[in-house]
C-alpha positions as CSV (number, residue, x, y, z in Angstrom):
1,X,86.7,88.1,70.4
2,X,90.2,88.4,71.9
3,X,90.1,85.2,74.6
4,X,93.8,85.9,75.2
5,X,92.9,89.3,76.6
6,X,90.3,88.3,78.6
7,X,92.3,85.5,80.1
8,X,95.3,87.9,81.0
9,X,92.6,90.5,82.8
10,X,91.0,87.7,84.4
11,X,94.2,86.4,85.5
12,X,95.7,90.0,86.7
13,X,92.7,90.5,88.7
14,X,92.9,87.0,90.7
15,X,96.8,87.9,91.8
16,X,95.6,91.4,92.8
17,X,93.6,89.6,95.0
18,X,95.2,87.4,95.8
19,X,98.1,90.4,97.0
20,X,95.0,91.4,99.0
21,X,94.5,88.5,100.7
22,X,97.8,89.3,102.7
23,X,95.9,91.7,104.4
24,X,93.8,89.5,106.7
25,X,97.0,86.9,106.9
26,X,98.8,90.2,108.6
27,X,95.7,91.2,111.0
28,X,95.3,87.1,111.6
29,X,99.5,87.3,112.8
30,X,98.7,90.6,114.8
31,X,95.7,89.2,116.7
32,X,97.3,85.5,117.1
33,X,94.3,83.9,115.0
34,X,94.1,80.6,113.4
35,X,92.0,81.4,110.5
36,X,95.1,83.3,108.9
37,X,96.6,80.1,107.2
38,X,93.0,80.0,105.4
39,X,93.2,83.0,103.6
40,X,97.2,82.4,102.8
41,X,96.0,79.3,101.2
42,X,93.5,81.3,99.6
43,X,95.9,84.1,98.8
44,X,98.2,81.4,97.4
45,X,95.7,79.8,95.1
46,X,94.8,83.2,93.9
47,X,98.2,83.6,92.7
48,X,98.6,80.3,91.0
49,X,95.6,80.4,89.0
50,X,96.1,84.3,88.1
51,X,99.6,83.4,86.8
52,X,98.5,80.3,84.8
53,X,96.1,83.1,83.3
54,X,98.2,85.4,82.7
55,X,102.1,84.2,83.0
56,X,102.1,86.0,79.0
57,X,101.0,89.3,78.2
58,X,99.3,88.6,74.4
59,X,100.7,90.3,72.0
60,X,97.2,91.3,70.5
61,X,96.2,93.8,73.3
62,X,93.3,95.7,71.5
63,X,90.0,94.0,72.8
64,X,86.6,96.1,72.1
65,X,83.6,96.9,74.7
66,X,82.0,93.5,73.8
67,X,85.2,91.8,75.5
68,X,85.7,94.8,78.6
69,X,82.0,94.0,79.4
70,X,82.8,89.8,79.6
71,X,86.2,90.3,81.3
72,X,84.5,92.7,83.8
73,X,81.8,90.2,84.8
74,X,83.6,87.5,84.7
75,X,86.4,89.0,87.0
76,X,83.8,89.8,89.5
77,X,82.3,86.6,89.5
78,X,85.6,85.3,90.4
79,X,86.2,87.8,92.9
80,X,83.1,86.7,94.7
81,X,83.9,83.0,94.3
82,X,87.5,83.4,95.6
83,X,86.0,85.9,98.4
84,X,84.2,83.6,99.7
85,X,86.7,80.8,99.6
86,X,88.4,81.2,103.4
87,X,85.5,82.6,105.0
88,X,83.9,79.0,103.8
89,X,87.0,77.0,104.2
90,X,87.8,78.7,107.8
91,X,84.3,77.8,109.3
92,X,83.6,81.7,109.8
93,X,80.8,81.5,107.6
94,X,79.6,77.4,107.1
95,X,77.9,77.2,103.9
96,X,79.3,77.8,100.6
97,X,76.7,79.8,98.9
98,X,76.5,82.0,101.8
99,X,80.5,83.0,102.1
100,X,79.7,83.7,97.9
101,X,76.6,85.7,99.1
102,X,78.8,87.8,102.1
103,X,81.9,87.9,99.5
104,X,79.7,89.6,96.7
105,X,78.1,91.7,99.0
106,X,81.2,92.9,100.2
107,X,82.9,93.4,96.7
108,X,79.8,95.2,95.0
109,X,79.6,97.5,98.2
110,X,76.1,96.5,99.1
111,X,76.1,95.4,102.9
112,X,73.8,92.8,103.3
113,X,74.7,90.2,104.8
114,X,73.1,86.4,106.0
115,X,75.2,86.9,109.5
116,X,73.4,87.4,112.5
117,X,76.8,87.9,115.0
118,X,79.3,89.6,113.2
119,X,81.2,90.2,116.4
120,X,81.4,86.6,116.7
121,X,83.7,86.5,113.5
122,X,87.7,86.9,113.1
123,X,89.2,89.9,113.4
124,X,90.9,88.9,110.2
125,X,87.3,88.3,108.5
126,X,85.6,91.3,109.3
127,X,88.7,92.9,108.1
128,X,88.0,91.1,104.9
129,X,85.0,92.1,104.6
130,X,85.5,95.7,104.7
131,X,88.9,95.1,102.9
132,X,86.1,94.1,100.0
133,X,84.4,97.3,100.0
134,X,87.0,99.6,99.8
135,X,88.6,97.4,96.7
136,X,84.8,97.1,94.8
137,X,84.1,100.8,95.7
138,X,86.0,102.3,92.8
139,X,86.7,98.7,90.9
140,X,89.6,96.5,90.9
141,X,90.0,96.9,87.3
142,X,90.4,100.5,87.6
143,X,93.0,99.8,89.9
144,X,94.2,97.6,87.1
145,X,94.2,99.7,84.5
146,X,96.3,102.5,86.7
147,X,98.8,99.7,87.2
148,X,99.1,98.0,83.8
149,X,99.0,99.6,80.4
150,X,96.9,98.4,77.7
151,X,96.5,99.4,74.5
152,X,94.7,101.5,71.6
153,X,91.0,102.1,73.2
154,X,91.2,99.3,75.6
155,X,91.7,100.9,78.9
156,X,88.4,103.0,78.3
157,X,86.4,99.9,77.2
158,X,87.2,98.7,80.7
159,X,86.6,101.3,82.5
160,X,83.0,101.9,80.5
161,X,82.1,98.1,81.3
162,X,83.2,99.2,85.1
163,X,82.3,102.6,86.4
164,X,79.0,103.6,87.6
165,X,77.2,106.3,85.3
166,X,75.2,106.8,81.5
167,X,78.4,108.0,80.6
168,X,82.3,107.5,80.9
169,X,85.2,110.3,80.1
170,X,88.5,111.0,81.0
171,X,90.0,113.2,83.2
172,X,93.1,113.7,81.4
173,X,94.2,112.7,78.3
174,X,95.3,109.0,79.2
175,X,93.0,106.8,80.9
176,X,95.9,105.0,83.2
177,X,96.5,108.8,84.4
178,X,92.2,109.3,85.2
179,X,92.6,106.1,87.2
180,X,95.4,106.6,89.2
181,X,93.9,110.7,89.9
182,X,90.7,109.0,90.7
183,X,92.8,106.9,93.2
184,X,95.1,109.4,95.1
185,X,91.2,111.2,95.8
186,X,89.9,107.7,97.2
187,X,92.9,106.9,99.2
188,X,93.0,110.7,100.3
189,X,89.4,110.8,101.8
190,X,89.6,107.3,103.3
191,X,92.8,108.4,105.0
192,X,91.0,112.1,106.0
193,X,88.0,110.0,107.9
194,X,90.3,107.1,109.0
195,X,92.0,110.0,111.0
196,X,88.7,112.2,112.5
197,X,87.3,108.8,113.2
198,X,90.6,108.2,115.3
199,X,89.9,111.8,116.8
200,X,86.5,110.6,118.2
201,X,88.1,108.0,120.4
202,X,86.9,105.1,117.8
203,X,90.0,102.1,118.1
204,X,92.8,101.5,114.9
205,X,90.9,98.4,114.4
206,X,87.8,99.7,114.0
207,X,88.5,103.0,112.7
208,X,90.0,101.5,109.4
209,X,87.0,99.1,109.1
210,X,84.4,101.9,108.9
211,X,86.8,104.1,106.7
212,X,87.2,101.5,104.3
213,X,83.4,100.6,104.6
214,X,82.3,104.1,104.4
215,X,84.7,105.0,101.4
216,X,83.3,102.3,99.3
217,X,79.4,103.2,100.4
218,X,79.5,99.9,101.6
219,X,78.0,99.2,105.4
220,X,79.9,96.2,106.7
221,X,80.1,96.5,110.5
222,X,82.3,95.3,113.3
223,X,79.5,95.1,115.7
224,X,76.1,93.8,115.1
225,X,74.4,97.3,116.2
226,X,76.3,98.4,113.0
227,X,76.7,102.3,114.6
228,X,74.0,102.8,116.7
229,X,76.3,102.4,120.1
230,X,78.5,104.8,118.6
231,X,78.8,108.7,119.7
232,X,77.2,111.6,118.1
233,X,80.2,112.7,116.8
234,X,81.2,109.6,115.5
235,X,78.2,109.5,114.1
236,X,78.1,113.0,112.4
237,X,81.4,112.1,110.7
238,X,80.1,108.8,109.1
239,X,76.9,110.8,107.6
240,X,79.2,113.6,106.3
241,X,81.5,111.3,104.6
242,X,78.8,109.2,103.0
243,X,77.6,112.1,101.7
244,X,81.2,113.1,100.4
245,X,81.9,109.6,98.5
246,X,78.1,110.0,96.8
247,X,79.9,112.7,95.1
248,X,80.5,112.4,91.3
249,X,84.8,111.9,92.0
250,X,84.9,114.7,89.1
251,X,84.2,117.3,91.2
252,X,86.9,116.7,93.3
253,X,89.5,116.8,90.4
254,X,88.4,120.0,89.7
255,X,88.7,121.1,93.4
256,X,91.8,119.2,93.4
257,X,93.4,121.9,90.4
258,X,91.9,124.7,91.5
259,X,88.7,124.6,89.2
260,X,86.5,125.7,91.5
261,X,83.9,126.8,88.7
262,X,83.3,124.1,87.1
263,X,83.6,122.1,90.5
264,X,80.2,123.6,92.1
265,X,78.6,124.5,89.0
266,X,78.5,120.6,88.8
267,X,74.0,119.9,88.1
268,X,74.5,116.8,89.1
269,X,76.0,117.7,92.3
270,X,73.8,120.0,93.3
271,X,70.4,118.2,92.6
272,X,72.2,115.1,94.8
273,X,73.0,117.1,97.9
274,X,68.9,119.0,97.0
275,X,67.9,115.2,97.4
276,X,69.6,115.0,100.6
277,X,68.7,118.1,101.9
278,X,65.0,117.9,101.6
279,X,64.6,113.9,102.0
280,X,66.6,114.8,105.7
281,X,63.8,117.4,106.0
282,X,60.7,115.1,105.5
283,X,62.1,112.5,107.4
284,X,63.3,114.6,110.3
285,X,59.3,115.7,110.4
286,X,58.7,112.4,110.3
287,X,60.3,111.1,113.3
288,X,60.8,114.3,115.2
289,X,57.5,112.9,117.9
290,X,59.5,109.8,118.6
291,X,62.8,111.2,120.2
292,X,63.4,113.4,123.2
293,X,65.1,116.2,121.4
294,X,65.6,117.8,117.6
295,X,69.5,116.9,117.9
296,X,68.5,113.2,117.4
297,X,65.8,113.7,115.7
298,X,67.9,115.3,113.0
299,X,71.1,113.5,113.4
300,X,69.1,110.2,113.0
301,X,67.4,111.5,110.0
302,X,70.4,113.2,108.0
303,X,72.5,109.7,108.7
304,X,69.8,107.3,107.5
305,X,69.0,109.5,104.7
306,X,72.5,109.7,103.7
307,X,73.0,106.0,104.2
308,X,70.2,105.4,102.0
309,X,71.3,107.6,99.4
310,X,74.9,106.6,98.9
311,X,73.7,103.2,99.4
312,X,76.2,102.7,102.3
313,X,73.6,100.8,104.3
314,X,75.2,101.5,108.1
315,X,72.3,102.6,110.6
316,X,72.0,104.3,113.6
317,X,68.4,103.1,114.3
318,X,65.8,100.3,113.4
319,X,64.1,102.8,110.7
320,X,62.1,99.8,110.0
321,X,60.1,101.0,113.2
322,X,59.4,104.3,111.7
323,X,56.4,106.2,110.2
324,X,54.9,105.0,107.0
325,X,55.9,108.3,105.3
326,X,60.0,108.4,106.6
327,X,60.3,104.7,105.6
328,X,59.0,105.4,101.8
329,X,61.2,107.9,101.5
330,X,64.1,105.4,102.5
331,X,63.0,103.2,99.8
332,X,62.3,105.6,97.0
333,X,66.3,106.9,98.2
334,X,67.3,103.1,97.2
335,X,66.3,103.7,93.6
336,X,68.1,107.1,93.2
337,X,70.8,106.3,95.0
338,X,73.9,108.8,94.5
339,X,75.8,110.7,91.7
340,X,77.4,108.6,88.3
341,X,81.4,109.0,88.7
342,X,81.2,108.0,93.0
343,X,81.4,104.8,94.4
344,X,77.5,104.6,95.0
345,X,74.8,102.9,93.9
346,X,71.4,103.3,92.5
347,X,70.6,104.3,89.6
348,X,72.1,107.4,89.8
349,X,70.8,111.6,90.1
350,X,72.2,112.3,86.5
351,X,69.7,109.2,85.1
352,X,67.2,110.6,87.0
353,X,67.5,114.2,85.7
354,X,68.3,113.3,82.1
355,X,65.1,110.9,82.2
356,X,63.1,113.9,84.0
357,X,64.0,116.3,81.2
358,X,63.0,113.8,78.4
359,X,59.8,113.9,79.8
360,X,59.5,117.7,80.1
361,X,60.9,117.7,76.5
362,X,58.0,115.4,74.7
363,X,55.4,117.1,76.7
364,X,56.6,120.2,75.7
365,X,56.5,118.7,71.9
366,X,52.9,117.5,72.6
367,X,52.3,121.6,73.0
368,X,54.2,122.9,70.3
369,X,55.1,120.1,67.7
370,X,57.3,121.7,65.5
371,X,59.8,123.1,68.2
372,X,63.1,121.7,68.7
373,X,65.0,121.8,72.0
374,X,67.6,120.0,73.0
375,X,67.8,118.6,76.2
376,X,71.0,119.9,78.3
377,X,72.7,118.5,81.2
378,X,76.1,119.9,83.0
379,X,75.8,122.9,80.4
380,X,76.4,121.1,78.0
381,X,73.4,119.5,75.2
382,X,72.5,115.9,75.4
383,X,73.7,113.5,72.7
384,X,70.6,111.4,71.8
385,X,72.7,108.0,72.5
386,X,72.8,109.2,75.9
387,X,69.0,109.0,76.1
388,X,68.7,106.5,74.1
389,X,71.1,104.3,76.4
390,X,69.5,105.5,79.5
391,X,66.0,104.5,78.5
392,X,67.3,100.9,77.8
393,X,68.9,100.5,81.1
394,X,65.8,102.1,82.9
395,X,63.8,99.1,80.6
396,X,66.3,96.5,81.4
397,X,66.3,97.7,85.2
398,X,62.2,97.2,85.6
399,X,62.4,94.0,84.1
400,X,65.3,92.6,86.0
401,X,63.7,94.2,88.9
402,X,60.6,92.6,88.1
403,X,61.8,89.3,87.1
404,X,63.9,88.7,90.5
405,X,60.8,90.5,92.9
406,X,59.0,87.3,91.1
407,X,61.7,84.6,91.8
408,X,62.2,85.7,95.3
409,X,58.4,85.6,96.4
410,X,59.0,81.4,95.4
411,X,60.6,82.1,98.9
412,X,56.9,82.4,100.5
413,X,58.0,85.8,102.2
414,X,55.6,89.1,102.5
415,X,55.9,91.6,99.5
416,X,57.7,94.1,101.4
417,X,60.6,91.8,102.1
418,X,60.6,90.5,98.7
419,X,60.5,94.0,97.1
420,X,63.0,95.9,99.3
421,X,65.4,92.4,99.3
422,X,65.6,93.0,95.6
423,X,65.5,96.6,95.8
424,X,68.5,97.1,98.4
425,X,70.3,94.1,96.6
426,X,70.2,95.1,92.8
427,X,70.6,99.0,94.3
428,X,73.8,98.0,96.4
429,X,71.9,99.4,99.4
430,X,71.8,96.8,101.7
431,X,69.2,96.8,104.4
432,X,65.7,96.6,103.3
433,X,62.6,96.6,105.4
434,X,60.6,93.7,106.9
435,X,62.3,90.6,107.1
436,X,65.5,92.1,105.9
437,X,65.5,95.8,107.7
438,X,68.4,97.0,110.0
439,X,68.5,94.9,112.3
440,X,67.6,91.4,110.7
441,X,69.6,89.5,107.8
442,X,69.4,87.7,104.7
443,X,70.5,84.4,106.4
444,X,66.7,83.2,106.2
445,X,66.3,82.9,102.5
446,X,66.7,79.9,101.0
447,X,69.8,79.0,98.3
448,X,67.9,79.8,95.2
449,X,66.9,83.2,96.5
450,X,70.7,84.1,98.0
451,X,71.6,82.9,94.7
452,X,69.0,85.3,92.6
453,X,70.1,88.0,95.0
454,X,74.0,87.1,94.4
455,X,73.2,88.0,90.8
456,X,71.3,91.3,91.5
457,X,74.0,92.9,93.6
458,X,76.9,92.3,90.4
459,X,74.3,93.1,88.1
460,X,73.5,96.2,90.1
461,X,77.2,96.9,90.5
462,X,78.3,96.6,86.8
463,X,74.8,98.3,85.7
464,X,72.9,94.8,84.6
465,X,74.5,95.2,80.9
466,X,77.8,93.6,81.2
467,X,76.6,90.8,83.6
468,X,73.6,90.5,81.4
469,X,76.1,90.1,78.0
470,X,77.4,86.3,79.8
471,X,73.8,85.0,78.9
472,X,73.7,86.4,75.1
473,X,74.2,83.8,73.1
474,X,76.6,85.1,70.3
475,X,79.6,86.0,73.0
476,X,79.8,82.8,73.6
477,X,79.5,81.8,69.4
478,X,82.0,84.6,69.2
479,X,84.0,82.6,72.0
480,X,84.1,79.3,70.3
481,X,85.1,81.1,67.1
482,X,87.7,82.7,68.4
483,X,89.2,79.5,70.2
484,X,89.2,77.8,67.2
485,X,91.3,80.0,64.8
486,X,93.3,80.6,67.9
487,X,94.3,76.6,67.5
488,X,94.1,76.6,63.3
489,X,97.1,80.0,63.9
490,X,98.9,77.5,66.4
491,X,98.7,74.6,64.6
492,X,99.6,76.2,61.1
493,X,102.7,78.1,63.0
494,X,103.7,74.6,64.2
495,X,103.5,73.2,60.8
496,X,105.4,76.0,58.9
């Protein structure tokens, strides 16, 4: 295990944030607000402890997936815990677990939050908070690995351990160069909505809030209605670019160099917007009695489904309040969630289909046994790792899933609030139904819970396995090993 690696990402990754932290301290100046010394402090402490971690680069660089999956969760734990740290320290959010709770929510892009008056908060907070979202959307260590090069196979091991999807590849032959492409396109279609938002009449302020929320399928408001006072228009633009950032980010390389072939004869793309489509369809049935005309019925429908979907988690509506039949297809949304390669959640379409044709494959077997197919996805046949990974992480999902549905009902709530809490929470989605829907909050659960649901959101967002890989006991024998030679080489270079 190479500790010294793990302690230079872990340390890169606390003074990019705390580089980010400047960015409330600049909206705090602008707006005349108190609370900016906080996060300066913050943003300060960030620094020193990053540099402490990391004032050396090793000279062993190589590290394998074992150590990309512990430095990725353990450089999200610490973006949480240092999140959280002003909006705690400030009084913007009181207690401790909850700024960890609001701070993880906003770095794995899943909106919930325990606040019940967001409008009552800082400017410089709720600029936080979206600033979270944006930066957890496509990862900060694949902004870290655009920005500092590593070598021999380590950049891909990070961005395996990182990015959403049964399977990782590169873009172009270096993996710094994929992560910086992948970049350009993020900061490209936050900047195109940031300016049609701007076009509707929406303020700077809160124009850049909802771009950065939006981009990173997030859902962190600036006003506790979320969008619903918003207009149509505004409204229209939010759905389409929630649909946009559900998009696997390959497709837009391809459109990007001209590739229009391979770019929309993407399956994956096409079965995601086939979801959208026809859930939009249901659900616009669905509701269509309980508004004056089709134009909202559909509007309504087409933004909830596609905030569902891309687990963004804004609404327009309580869709807590609707029919039985518009509200299960919400939830069953949360599950699927949008494509692998996009800064959704879920468990992603491509999981979905792969898994699909599995089954069709061993029914098929059960008909004629001594056929042999291959199952093929993206034109391409189906290595049987990749099925053999996704069926472990769909195992690993149900019992996670089932395991926290379990320690949340110690809560005493009523099984729809327990199951969609942990569903919209381990999916990244955000609102649930119940006790947690649209327009209600986490704030009611008690500290174990927040704490079981702080863990299903970073588990959700790194794909359970490299949070999961902290509580295996052998890292951590590997850990201890790996210390102690580390001191025997010090000790006998010392000596000689």
């Amino acid at each position: 295990m190479n500790n010294a690696m793990i302690a230079y990402i872990l340390g890169s990754v606390l003074r990019i944030e705390g580089v980010l932290l400047l960015g409330p301290c600049a909206a705090a100046v602008y707006y005349g607000e108190r609370v900016g010394w906080y996060y300066l402090c913050v943003a300060a402490f960030c620094e020193i402890c990053g540099w402490i971690l990391a004032y050396r680069k090793p000279d062993n660089q190589v590290f394998y997936l074992k150590e990309g999956c512990v430095a990725t969760a353990l450089s999200w734990l610490a973006l949480s815990f240092f999140g959280g740290l002003p909006m705690y320290i400030s009084g913007q959010i009181p207690g401790f677990v909850d700024s960890i709770f609001e701070a993880a929510s906003g770095f794995t892009t899943t909106g919930a939050t325990i606040l019940c008056d967001v409008e009552s908060l800082a400017r410089a907070t709720l600029l936080w908070r979206s600033m979270t979202h944006w930066v957890g959307g496509m990862g900060i260590l694949v902004f870290l690995l655009a920005i500092v090069p590593l070598s021999g196979g380590s950049n891909m091991n990070i961005m395996r351990a990182e990015s959403p999807g049964p399977s990782v590849g590169k873009l172009v032959p270096k993996v710094r160069h994929t992560a910086r492409i992948l970049y350009l396109i993020y900061i490209g279609l936050t900047v195109v909505e940031l300016i049609l938002l701007l076009c509707g009449g929406m303020s700077f302020f809160e124009s850049i809030n909802h771009a950065m929320a939006t981009a990173g399928t997030g859902g962190f408001g600036v006003r506790n209605d979320s969008l619903a006072s918003y207009t149509p228009y505004l409204q229209w633009v939010v759905t389409i670019f929630m649909i946009l950032f559900g998009v696997n980010f390959n497709a837009y390389y391809f459109i990007l160099f001209r590739q229009f072939r391979k770019a929309f004869g993407m399956e994956e793309v096409r079965y995601y917007l086939l979801i959208v489509l026809a859930a939009t369809g249901i659900v616009f049935l669905s509701v269509r009695p309980s508004y004056m005309t089709s134009a909202d019925g559909i509007r309504h429908a087409a933004f909830q489904v596609s905030s569902i979907i891309s687990t963004t988690g804004f609404s327009t509506v309580d869709f807590d309040l609707w029919p039985q039949t518009a509200r299960t297809i919400l939830v069953l949304l949360m599950f699927i969630g949008a494509c692998a390669g996009s800064t959704a959640g879920g468990m992603k379409v491509s999981r979905i289909v792969i898994a699909a044709k599995t089954v069709k494959k061993e029914l098929a077997a059960y008909l004629h046994p001594k056929s042999i197919k291959k199952i093929r996805f993206e034109g391409k046949p189906v290595e049987h790792e990749v099925v053999r990974s996704i069926n472990v992480y769909i195992i690993a999902y149900a019992v996670v899933f089932a395991v926290s549905v379990f320690l949340v009902s110690l809560n005493n709530c009523n099984l729809e609030t327990n199951v969609t809490a942990v569903a919209a929470t381990i999916n990244n989605v955000g609102p649930g139904l119940a006790m947690v829907g649209p327009t209600l909050n986490y704030g009611h659960f008690s500290l174990f819970t927040k704490c079981v649901l702080i863990f299903d959101m970073i588990a959700g967002r790194l794909e359970l396995f490299p949070l999961l890989m902290l509580f295996h006991p052998g890292i951590w024998r590997e850990v201890g090993r790996s210390s102690r030679l580390q001191k025997l080489r010090e000790k006998d270079r010392n000596n000689g």
